[in-house]
C-alpha positions, 0 to 999 in steps of 0.5 A: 791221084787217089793212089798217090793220096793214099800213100803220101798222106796219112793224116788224112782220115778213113772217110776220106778213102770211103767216100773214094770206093764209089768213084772206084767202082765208076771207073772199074769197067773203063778197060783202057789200060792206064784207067785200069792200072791206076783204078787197081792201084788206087785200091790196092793202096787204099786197102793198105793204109789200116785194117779198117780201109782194108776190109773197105778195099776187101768188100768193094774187090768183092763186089767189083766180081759180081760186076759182068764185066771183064776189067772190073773183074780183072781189077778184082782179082790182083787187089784181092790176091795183094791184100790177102798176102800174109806178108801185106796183112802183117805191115798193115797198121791196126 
């Protein structure tokens, strides 16, 4: 749901995704595969909607690594690795 917010609603404001990133991190280390999809997802579309929201998106994959879990870890990896593509980088809205 927060992914498909993400995506359809653009009027919404930055703090409304801000206050999203600790409900992330909650559910970042539940390893059942629809949970981990859609935790990676919802951040990953999250840190495509501007630049601000990236860095947001950016900091929080970081500091999901330093979390000793696996899926968490997992999640990590494939946000960082989509929103650090320069062809992602350069649709992102300033």
């Amino acid at each position: 749901m927060l992914a498909r917010l993400a995506v359809g609603h653009r009027e919404e404001p930055d703090a409304t995704y801000l206050a999203y990133l600790p409900l992330i991190r909650a559910a970042a280390t539940d390893d059942r595969n629809e949970v981990k999809k859609a935790v990676n997802w919802a951040l990953r579309q999250i840190g495509k909607r501007d630049r601000a929201l990236r860095d947001a998106a950016i900091a929080e994959a970081e500091a999901l690594l330093e979390l000793d879990d696996r899926t968490a870890r997992w999640i990590a990896r494939d946000a960082l690795r989509e929103l650090q593509k320069p062809e992602i980088v350069a649709r992102i809205p300033a």
